[in-house]
Backbone atoms as SQL, in Angstrom:
CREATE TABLE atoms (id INTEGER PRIMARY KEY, chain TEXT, resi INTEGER, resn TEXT, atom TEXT, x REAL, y REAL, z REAL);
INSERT INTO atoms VALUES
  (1, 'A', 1, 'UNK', 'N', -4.851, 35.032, -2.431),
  (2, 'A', 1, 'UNK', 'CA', -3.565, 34.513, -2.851),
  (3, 'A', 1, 'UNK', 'C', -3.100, 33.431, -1.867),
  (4, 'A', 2, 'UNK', 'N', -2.023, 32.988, -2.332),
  (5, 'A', 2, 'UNK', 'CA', -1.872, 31.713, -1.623),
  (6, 'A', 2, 'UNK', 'C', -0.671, 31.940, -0.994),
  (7, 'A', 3, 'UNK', 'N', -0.085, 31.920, 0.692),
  (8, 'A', 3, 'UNK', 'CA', 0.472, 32.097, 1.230),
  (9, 'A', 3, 'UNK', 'C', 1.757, 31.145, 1.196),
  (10, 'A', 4, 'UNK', 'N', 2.684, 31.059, 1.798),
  (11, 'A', 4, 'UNK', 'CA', 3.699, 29.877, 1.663),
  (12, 'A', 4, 'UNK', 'C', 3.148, 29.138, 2.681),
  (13, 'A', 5, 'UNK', 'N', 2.743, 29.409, 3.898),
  (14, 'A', 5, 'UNK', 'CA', 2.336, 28.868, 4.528),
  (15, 'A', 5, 'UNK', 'C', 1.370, 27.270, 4.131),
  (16, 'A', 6, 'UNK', 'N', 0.258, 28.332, 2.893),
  (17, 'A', 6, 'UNK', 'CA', -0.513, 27.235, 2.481),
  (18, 'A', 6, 'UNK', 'C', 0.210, 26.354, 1.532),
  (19, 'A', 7, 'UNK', 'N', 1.289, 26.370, 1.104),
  (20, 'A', 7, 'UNK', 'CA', 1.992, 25.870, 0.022),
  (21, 'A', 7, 'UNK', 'C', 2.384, 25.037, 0.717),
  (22, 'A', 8, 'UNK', 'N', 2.899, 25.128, 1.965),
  (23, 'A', 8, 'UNK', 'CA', 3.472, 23.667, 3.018),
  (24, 'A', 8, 'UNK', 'C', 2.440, 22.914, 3.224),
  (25, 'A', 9, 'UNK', 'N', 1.307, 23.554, 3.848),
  (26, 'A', 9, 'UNK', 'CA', 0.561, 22.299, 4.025),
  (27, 'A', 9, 'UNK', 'C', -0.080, 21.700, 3.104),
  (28, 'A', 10, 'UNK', 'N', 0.112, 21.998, 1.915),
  (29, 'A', 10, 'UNK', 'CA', -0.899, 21.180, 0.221),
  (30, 'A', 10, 'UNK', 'C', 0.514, 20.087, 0.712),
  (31, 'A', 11, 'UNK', 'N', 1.972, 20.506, 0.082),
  (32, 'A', 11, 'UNK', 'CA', 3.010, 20.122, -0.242),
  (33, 'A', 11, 'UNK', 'C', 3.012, 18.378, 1.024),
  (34, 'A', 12, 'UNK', 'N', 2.455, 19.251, 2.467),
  (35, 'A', 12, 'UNK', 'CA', 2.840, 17.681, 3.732),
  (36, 'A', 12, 'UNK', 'C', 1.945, 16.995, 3.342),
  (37, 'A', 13, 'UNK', 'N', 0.735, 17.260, 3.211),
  (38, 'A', 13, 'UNK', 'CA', -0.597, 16.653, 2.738),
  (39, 'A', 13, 'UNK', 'C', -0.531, 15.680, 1.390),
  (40, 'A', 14, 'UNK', 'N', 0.175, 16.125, 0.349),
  (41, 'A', 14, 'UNK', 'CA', 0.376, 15.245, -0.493),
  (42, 'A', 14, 'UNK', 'C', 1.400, 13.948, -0.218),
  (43, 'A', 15, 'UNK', 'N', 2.843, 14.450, 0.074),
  (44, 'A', 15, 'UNK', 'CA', 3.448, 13.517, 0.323),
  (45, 'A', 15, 'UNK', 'C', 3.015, 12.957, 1.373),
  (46, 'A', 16, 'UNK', 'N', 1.984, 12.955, 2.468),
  (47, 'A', 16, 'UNK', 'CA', 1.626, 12.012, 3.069),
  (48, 'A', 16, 'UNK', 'C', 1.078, 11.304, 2.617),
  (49, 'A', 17, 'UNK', 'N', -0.054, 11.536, 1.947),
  (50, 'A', 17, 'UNK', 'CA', -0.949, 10.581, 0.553),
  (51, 'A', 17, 'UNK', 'C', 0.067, 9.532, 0.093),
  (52, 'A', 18, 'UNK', 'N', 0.885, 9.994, -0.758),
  (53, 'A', 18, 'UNK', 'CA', 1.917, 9.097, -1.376),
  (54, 'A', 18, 'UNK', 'C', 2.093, 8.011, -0.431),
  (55, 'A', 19, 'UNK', 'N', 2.780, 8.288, 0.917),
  (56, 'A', 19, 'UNK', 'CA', 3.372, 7.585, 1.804),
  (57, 'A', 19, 'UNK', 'C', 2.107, 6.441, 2.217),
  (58, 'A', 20, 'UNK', 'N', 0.906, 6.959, 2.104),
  (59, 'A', 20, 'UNK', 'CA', -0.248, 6.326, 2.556),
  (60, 'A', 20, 'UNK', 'C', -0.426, 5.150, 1.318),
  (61, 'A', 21, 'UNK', 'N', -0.467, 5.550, 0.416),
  (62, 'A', 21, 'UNK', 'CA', -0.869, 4.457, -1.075),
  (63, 'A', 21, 'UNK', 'C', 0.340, 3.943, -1.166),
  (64, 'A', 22, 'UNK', 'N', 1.520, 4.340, -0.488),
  (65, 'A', 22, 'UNK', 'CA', 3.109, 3.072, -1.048),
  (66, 'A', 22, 'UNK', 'C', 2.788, 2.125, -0.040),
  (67, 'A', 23, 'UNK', 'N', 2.204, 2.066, 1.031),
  (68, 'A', 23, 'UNK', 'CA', 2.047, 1.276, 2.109),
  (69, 'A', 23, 'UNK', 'C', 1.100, 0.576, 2.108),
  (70, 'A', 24, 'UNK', 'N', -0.617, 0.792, 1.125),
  (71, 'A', 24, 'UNK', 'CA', -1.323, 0.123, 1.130),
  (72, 'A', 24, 'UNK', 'C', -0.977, -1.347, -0.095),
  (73, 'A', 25, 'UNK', 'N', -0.091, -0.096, -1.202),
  (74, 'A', 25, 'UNK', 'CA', 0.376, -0.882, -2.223),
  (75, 'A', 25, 'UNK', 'C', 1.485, -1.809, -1.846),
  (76, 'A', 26, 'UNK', 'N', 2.079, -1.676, -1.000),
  (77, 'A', 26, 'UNK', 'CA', 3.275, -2.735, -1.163),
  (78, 'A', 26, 'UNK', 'C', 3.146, -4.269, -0.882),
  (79, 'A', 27, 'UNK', 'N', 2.057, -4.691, -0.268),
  (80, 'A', 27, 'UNK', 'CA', 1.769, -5.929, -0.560),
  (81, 'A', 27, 'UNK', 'C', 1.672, -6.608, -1.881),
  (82, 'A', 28, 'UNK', 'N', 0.852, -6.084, -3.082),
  (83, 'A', 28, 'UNK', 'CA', 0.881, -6.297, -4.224),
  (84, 'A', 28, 'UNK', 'C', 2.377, -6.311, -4.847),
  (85, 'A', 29, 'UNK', 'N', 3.307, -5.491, -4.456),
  (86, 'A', 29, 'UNK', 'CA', 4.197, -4.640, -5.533),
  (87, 'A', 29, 'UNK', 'C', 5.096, -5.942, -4.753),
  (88, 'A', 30, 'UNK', 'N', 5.077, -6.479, -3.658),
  (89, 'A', 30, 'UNK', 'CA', 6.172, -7.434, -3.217),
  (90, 'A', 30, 'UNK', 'C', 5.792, -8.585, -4.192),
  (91, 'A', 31, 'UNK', 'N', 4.519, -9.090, -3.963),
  (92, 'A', 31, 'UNK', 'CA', 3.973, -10.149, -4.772),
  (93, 'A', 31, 'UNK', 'C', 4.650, -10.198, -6.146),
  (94, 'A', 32, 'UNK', 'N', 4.210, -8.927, -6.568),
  (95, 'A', 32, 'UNK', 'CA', 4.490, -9.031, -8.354),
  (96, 'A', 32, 'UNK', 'C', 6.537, -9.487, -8.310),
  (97, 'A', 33, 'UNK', 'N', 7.057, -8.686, -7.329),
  (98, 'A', 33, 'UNK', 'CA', 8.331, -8.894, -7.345),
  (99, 'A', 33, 'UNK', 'C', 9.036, -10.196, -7.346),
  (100, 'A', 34, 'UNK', 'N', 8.480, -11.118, -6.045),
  (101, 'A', 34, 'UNK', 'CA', 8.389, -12.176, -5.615),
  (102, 'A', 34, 'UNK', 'C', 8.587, -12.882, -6.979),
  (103, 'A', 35, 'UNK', 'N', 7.350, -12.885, -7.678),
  (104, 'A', 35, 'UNK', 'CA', 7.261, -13.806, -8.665),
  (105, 'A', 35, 'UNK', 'C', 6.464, -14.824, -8.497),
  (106, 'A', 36, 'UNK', 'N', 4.932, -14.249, -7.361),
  (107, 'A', 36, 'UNK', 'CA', 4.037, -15.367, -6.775),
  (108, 'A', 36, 'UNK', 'C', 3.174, -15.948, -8.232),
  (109, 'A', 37, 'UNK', 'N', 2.288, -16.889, -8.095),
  (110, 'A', 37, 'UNK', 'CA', 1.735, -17.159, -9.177),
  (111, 'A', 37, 'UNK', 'C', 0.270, -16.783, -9.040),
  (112, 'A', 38, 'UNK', 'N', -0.417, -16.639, -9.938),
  (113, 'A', 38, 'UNK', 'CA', -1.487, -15.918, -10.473),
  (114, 'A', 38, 'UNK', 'C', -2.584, -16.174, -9.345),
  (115, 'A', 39, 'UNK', 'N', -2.791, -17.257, -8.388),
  (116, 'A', 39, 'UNK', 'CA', -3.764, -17.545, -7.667),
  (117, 'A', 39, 'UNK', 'C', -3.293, -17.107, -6.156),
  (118, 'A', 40, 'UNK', 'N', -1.773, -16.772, -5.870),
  (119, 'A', 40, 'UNK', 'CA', -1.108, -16.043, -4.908),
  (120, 'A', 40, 'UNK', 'C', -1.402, -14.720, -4.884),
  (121, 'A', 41, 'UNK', 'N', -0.900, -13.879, -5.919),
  (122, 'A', 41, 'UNK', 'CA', -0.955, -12.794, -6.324),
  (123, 'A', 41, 'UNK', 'C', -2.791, -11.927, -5.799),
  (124, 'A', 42, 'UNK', 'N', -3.666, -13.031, -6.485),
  (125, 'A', 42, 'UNK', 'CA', -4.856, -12.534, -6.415),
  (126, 'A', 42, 'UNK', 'C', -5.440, -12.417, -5.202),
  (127, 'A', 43, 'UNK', 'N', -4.875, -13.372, -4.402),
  (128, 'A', 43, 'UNK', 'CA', -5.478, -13.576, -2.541),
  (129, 'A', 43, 'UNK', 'C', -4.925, -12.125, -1.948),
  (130, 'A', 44, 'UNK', 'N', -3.375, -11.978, -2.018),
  (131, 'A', 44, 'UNK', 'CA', -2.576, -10.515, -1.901),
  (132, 'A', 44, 'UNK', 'C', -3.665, -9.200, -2.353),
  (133, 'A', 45, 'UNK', 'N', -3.802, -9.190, -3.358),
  (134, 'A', 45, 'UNK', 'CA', -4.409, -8.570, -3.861),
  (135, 'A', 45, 'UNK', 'C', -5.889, -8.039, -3.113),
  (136, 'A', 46, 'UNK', 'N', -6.855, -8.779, -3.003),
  (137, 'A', 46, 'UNK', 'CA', -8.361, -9.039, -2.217),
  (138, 'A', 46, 'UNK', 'C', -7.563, -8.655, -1.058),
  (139, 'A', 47, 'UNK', 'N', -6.874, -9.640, -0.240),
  (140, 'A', 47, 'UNK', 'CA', -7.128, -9.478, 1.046),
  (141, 'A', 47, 'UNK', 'C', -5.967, -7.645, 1.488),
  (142, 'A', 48, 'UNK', 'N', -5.295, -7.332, 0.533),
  (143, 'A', 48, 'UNK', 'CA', -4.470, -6.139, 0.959),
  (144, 'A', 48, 'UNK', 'C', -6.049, -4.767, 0.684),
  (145, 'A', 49, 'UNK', 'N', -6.527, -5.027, -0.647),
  (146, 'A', 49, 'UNK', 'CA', -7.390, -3.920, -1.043),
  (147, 'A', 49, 'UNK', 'C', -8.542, -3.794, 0.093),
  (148, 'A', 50, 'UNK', 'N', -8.690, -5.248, 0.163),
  (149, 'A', 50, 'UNK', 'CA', -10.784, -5.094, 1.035),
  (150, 'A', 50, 'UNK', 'C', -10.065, -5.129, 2.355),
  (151, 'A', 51, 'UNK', 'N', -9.340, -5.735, 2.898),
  (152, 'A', 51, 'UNK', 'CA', -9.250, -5.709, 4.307),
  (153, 'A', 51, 'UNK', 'C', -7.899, -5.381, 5.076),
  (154, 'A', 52, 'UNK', 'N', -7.319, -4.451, 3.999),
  (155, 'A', 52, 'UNK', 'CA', -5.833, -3.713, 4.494),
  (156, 'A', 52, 'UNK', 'C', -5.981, -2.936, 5.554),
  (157, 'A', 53, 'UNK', 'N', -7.294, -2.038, 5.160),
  (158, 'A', 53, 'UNK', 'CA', -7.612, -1.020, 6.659),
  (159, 'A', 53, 'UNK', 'C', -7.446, -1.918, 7.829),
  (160, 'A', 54, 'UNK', 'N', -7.925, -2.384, 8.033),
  (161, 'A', 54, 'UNK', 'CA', -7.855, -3.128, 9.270),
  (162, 'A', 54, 'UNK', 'C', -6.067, -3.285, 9.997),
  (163, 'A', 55, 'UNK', 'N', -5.594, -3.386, 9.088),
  (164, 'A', 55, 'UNK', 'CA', -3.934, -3.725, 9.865),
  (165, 'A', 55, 'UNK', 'C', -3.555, -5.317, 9.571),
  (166, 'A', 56, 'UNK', 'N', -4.491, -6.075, 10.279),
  (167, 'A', 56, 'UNK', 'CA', -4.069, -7.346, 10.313),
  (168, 'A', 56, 'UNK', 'C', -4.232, -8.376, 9.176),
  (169, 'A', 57, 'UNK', 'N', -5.018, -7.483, 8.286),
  (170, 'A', 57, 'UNK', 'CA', -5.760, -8.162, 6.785),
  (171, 'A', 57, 'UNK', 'C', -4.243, -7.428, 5.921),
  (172, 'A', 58, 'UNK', 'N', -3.925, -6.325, 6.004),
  (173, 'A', 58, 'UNK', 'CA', -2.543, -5.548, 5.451),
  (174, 'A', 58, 'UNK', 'C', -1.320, -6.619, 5.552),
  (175, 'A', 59, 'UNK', 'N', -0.750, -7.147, 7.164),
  (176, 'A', 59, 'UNK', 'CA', 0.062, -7.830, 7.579),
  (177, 'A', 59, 'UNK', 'C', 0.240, -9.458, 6.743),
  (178, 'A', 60, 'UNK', 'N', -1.448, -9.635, 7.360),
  (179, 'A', 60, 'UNK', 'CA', -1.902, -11.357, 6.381),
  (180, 'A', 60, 'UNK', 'C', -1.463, -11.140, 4.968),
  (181, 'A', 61, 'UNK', 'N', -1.760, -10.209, 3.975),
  (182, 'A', 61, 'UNK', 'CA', -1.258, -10.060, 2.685),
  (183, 'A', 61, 'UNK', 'C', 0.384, -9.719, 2.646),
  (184, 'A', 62, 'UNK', 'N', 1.059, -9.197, 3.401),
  (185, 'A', 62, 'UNK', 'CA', 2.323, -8.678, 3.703),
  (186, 'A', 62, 'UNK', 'C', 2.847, -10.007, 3.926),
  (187, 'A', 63, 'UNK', 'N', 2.875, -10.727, 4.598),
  (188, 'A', 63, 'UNK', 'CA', 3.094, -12.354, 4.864),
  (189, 'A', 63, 'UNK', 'C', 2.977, -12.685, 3.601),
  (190, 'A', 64, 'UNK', 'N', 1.772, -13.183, 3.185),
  (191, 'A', 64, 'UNK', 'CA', 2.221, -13.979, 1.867),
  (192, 'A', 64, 'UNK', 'C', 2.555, -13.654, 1.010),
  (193, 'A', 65, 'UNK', 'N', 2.647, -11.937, 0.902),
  (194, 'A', 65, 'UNK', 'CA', 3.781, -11.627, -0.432),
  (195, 'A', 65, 'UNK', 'C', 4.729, -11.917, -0.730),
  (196, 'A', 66, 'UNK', 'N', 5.708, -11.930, 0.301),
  (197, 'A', 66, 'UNK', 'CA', 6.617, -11.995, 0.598),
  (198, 'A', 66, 'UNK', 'C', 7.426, -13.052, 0.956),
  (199, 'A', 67, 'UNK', 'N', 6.913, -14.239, 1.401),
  (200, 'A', 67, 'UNK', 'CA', 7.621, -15.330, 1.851),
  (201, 'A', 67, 'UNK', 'C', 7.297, -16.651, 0.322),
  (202, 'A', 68, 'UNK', 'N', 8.631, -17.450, 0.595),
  (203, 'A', 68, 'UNK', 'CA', 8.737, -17.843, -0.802),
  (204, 'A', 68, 'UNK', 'C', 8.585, -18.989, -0.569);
């Protein structure tokens, strides 16, 4: 059976997930907001997905989402 105990840690574990994919996603989700155009959008896109891990490939897409 499943303890409460284990019910907290599924419960931190998920909402950390979440917190993890709103942060990889928000480069895109600024873009789309922004209102960048289709060849903006797509650089955001590449450079947040392939080289977000990194931090500074995340930031580089975070930059041009965002600035108008």
């Amino acid at each position: 059976m499943f303890n409460v105990s284990d019910i907290l840690i599924f419960v931190k574990y998920f909402i950390s997930a979440l917190i993890v994919v709103g942060i990889v996603f928000a480069p895109a989700y600024l873009a789309r907001v922004t209102g960048k155009g289709k060849y903006d959008m797509l650089l955001v896109r590449i450079f947040s997905w392939l080289f977000g891990w990194t931090g500074i490939g995340w930031l580089w897409a975070l930059f041009i989402s965002s600035k108008k």
